[in-house]
Each structure stands twice: as structure tokens, then as C-alpha cells.
C-alpha positions in Angstrom: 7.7 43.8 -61.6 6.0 40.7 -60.7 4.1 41.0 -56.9 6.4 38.8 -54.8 4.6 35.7 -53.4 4.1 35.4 -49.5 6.7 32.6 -48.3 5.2 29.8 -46.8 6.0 28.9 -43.4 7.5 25.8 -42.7 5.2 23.1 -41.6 5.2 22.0 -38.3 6.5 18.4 -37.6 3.7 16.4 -36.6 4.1 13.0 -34.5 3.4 10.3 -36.3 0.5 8.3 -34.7 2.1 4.8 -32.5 0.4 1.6 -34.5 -0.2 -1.6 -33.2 2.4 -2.9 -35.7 5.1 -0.5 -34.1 4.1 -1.8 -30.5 4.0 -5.5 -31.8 7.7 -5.0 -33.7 9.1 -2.9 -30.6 8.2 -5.9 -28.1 8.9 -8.6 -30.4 5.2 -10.4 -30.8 2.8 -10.6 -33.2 -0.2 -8.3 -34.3 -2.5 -10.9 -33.2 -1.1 -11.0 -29.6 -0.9 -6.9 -29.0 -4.3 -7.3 -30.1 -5.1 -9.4 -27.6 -4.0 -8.2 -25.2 -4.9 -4.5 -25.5 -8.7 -6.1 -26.0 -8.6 -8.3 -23.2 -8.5 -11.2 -24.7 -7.7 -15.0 -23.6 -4.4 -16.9 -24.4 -1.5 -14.7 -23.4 1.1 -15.4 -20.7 1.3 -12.7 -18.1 5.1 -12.8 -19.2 4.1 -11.6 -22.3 1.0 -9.6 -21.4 3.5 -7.3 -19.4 6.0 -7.1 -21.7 3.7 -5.9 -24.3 1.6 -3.4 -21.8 5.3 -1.5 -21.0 5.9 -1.7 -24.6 2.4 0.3 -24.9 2.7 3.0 -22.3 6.4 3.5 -23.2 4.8 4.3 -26.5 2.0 6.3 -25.7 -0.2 3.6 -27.9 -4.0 4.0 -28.1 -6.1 0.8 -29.1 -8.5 3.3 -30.9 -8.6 7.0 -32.3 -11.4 7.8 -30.2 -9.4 7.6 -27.2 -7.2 10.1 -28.6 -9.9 12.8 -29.5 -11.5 12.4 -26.2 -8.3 12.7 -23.8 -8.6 16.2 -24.4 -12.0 16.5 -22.7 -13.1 15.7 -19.3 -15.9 12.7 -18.8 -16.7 13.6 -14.8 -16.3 9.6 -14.7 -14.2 8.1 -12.0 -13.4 4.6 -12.5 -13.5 1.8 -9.4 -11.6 -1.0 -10.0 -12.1 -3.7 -7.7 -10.2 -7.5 -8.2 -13.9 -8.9 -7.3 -17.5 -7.5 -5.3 -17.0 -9.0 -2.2 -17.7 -8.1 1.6 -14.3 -5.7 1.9 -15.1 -4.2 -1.7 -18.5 -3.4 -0.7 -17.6 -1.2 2.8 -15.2 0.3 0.8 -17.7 0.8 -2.4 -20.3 2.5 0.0 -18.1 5.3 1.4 -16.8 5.8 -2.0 -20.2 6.4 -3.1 -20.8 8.8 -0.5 -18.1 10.9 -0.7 -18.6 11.1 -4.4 -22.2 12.6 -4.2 -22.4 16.2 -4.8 -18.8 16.5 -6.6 -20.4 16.0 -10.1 -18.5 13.5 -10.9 -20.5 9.9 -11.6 -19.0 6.2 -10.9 -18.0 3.2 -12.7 -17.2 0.2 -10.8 -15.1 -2.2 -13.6 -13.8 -5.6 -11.7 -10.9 -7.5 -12.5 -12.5 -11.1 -12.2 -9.0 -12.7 -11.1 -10.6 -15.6 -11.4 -10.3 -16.0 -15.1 -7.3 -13.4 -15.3 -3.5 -13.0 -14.7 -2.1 -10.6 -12.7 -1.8 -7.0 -13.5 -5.3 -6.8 -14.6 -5.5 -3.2 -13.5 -2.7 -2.0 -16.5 -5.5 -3.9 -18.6 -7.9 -2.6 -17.6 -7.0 1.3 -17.1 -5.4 1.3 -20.9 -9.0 0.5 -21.9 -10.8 3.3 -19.7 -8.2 5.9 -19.3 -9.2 8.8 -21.3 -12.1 7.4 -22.5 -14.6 6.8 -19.8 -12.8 7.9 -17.1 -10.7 10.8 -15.7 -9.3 9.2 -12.5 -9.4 6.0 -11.0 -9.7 4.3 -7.6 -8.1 0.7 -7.6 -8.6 -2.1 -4.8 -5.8 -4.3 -4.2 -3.5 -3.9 -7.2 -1.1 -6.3 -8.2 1.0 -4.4 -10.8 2.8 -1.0 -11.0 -0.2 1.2 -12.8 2.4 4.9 -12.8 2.4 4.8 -16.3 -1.2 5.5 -16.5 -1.9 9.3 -17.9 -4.7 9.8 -15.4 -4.3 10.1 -11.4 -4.4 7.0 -10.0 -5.2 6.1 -5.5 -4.6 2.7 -4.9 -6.3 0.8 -1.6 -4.2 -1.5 -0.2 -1.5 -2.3 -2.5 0.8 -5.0 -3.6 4.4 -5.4 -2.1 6.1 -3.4 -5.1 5.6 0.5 -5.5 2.6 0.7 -7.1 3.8 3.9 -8.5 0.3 6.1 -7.5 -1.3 7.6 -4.3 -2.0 5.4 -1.5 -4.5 4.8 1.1 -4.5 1.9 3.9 -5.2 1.3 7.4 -2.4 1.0 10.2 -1.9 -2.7 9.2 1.2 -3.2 12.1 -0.5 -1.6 15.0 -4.2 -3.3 13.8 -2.3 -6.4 13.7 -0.6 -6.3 17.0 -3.4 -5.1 19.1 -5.3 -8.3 17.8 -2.2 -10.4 18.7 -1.9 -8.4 22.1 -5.8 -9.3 23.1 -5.3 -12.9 22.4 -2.2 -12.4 25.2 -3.8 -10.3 27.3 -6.5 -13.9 27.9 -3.3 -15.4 28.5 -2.7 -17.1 25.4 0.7 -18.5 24.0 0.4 -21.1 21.5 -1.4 -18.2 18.3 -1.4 -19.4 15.3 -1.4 -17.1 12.6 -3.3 -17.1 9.3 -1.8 -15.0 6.7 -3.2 -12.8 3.7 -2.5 -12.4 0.3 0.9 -12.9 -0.5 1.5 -9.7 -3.3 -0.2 -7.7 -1.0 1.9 -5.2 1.7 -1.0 -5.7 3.8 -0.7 -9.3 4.5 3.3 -8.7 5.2 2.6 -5.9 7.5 -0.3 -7.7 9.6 2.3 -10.7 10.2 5.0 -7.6 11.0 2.5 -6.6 13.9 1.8 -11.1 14.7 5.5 -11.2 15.0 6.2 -7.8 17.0 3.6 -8.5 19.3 5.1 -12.5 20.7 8.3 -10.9 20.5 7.4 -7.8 23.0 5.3 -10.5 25.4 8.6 -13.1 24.8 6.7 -15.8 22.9 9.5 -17.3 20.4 7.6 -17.2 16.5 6.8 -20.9 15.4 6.9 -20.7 11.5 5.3 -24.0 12.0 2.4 -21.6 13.5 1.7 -19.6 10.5 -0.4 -20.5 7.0 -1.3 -18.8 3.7 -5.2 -18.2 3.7 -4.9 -15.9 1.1 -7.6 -13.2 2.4 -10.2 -15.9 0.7 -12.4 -18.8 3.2 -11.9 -21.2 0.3 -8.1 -21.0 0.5 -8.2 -21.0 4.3 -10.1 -24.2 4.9 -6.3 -26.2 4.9 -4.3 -23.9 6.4 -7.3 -24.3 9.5 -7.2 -27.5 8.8 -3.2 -27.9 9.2 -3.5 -25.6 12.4 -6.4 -27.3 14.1 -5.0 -31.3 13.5 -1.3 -30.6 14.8 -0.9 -32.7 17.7 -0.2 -29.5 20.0 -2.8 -27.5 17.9 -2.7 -23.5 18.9 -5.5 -22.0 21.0 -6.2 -19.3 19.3 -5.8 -18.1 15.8 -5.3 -14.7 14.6 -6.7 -14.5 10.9 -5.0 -11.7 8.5 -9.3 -11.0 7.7 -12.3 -11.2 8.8 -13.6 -14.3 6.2 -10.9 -16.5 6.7 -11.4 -15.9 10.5 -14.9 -16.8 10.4 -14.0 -19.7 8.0 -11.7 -20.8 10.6 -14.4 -21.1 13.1 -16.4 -23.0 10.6 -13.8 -26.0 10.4 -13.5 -25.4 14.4 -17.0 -26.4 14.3 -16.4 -29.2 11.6 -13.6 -30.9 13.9 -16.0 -30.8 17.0 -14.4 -27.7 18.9 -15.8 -24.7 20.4 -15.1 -21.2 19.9 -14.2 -19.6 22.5 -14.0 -22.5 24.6 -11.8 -25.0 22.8 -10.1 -21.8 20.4 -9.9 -18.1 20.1 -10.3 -16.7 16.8 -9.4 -13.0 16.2 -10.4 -11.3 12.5 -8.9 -8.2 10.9 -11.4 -5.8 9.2 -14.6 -5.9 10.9 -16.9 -6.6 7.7 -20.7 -6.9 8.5 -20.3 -10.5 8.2 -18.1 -10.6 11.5 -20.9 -9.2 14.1 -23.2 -12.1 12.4 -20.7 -14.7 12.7 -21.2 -17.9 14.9 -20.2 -16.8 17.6 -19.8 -13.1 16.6 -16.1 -12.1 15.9 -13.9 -9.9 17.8 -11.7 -8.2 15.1 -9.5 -5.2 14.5 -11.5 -2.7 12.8 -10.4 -0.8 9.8 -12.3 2.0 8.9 -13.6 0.9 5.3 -16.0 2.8 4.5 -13.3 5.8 5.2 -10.8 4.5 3.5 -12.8 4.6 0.5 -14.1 8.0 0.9 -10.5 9.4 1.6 -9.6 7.5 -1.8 -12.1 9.8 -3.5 -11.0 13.3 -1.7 -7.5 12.6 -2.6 -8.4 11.2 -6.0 -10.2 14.6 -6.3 -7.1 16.7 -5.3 -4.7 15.2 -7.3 -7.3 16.1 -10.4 -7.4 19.6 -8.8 -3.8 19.8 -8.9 -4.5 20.3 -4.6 -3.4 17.3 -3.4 -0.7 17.8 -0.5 -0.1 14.4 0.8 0.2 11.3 -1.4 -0.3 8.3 1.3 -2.7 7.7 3.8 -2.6 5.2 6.8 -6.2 5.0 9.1 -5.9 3.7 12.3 -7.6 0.7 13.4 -10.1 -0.1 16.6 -10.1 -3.4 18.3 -14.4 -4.7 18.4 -14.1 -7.1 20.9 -17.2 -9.9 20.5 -17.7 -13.3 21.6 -15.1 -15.7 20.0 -11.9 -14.7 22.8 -12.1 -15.9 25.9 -9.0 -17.2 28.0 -7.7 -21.0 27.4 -8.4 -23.6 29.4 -5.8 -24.0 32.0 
């Protein structure tokens, strides 16, 4: 008798690999376009651009096989993403840096450059790093859900929507209406208020604590009383301008941040009044820039640089499997400095 031969087992089904031509088919574009934008590339709507980026992590798609052989392995690489490098970005940058030294774990701060980009730049931006450079990621300011991402995700100071990861911010309502409550306390009633950025939850809540504060004193709200600066001096300059022209002009201002208050002293300056004399201006963040200010700015603190570090512990939990609590709220401190005084009678 012949020996019998050993059966074979049965092969394993193996997952066929997600191509760029199944994402472009599944979300009804071209090659060309997935490619763009999975490279970052100009010419694509954000319509399209988010379409095609939940078309990608619905899919599990990698832009290249090398992010698939190295998801497996860790890269002690956390990412910073930051929208751009300015004053707030940098507190927040220095206690990050602090609280990462020792862990073993290196940086890489990546920016959005929203100057040249849509929004959602952090989906972007995370498909191209996740795995490959980076095990975890700290994001500043996101404007788009990122809780498809496959690595753990704390977001400072998010958009409006649920950005779907870990959160860290300071008490934006209280910080808010202990500004409002100073300006007051001086015995003012006509406060303007210039607001933040509009997709973030940080501008709605600091014009939550405006509002709450004129309500508890009895001060009607005057929408009339209330521009978009847009957390940015550029955008401020005509919203103070608006404020500072009406013919009963307010006299005093609370900004949603610390550069569009000090921007709104500039154009005080620029229109021939005085702060405090003439206006009170009140900030929110208490960058260094505010203490250097012309006159120096009273402000409601947030704690920046612990924001950021709190970003990493928790960051660092959640890639422990540790992490207990998912959102974090700071509170603030009011730094009271030469631009308040009470109006003239």
C-alpha cells in the first residue's frame, strides 16, 4: 500500500489589501483626486476632501505599504499638531515639552498652516503620521471629528462638534464671566464683547460666561454689542473698529483672547482714546504678550502651559491603557493689570 499523503490544511483567508482605486470607486472620484488628497495636495473642495477621508478610514486605506509594516511597532514619537506657531501654541508647546522629558518618548510638532488649507486638516494630516511616525497625537484647536484615527488622540480646545477623542480645556464659562464681572465690579454697563473663533466650543462658551455675567448684574445683552474677532488681531481690527465708532460706543471691551484684546487697544490708540481712561479692555489667556502690552492687560488666565502638559499625561495613559478620565477642564485666574479702571462718570 501506497503511504497516505498528509492533508493539507485549508488556507487561511487573507484580507485583501484596500487600493486607492477601491477608495476612489467607493466615494465616487477619481484616482487622481484620492491621490490628492491622501498626499496633501492642492485643488480639492473640503466637500470632497471629507468625503473621500471617511471613505479612507471606513476602509482602513493606507497611502503606502510601509505604514502597514510599521503599525505593528511602536516609534516613541508623539505627534503635536498645532493649526499655526503662535503665542497660545507656544505656552502650550512649552509645557508639553516638559512633561514629555523623561518618558522616552520624542516630539514632532506638524502644523496645519490654515492659511493655505481647508478645514479638517488634522484627518489630513494624522492619515499621513499615524502609524508611521507617530504613536499618539496631541492636536490644538481641531476643526474636524479625528475618532477614526487608530492611534489615541487628546485634543486642546476643540471645535463645536464631538471631536470624538480625549479632551483638555480650561473653565471657559467661569474664566469668561469673572472677566465680565471685573469690568462690573468698576461699574461698567455698556461691554462690548469680542468673540473667538466660530468652530471652536471655546469661543461659544466664553460668550456663555459674557452673557451669564450682564444677566446675573441685570444688564440686558445688546447683540449689537458683540463682534467676530476670530481669536486673530488681523480679523479684530473691524469688529474694534465697529465697537469703538458707534455713536454710544461701549466703555469697555471684553476680548474672547488675549491678541485681539491687545489689538483692540491698538485701534483705541489709532482713534485717539485712552486705555483705561477713555476704555477698559479685558483679555482671556494671559499670553506673555499681555504683561508687555501698552498698557499691560488684565486678563483671565488659563493655565497653558498645564494644559499642555496634562495633554501629554493623559495622551500617555490612554497608550498605557491607564487612562481613567477622558476630559479635562482647568480653571482660570483673573491677572488684573493696568487697562481697567472705572468709567468716567
Amino acid at each position: 500500500m501506497s503511504a497516505r499523503r498528509p492533508r493539507r490544511s485549508a488556507p487561511r483567508a487573507v484580507a485583501a489589501r484596500v487600493t486607492i482605486v477601491d477608495v476612489a470607486q467607493a466615494a465616487d472620484v477619481s484616482v487622481s483626486t484620492v491621490s490628492k488628497v491622501v498626499n496633501d495636495r492642492y485643488g480639492v473642495s473640503a466637500e470632497t476632501y471629507d468625503k473621500v477621508m471617511d471613505v479612507v478610514s471606513e476602509l482602513g486605506y493606507e497611502s503606502s505599504l510601509v505604514a502597514s509594516s510599521l503599525r505593528r511597532h511602536s516609534t516613541n514619537v508623539l505627534g503635536i499638531l498645532v493649526p499655526e506657531f503662535e503665542p497660545f501654541s507656544t505656552e502650550l508647546l512649552k509645557g508639553i515639552s516638559a512633561a514629555a522629558e523623561g518618558t522616552g518618548y520624542e516630539l514632532l510638532a506638524y502644523s496645519g498652516n490654515l492659511e493655505h488649507n481647508h478645514d479638517g486638516w488634522e484627518r489630513r494630516s494624522l492619515s499621513r503620521l499615524a502609524g508611521t511616525l507617530i504613536d499618539g497625537a496631541v492636536i490644538v484647536a481641531p476643526t474636524a471629528t479625528v475618532a477614526t484615527t487608530t492611534i489615541p488622540v487628546v485634543a486642546i480646545d476643540p471645535h463645536t462638534g464631538s471631536t470624538g477623542a480625549s479632551t483638555v480645556e480650561s473653565d471657559n464659562v467661569g474664566g469668561a464671566r469673572n472677566a465680565t464681572q471685573h469690568l462690573i465690579d468698576l461699574g461698567h454697563r455698556r461691554i462690548a464683547h469680542v468673540r473667538g473663533r466660530e468652530d471652536l466650543t471655546s469661543a461659544r462658551l466664553r460668550e456663555e460666561g459674557y452673557r451669564d455675567a450682564l444677566e446675573a448684574a441685570g444688564i440686558p445683552f445688546d447683540p449689537d454689542l458683540v463682534r467676530v474677532g476670530g481669536y486673530r488681531a488681523s480679523e479684530t481690527t473691524e469688529a474694534a473698529r465697529e465697537l469703538l465708532t458707534m455713536p454710544n460706543r461701549p466703555t469697555a471691551v471684553f476680548a474672547a483672547n488675549d491678541l485681539s484684546a491687545i489689538r483692540v487697544m491698538e485701534v483705541a490708540a489709532e482713534l485717539g482714546l485712552s486705555v483705561p481712561d477713555d476704555l477698559s479692555v479685558v483679555g482671556f489667556d494671559n499670553i506673555p504678550e499681555a504683561g508687555n502690552a501698552v498698557p499691560p492687560l488684565t486678563t483671565s488666565a488659563q493655565p497653558l502651559q498645564k494644559m499642555g502638559a496634562e495633554a501629554v499625561r493623559l495622551l500617555l495613559e490612554l497608550l498605557a491603557g491607564t487612562a481613567t478620565e477622558e476630559h479635562l477642564s482647568l480653571p482660570t485666574q483673573m491677572v488684573m493689570r493696568a487697562s481697567t479702571a472705572p468709567p468716567k462718570a
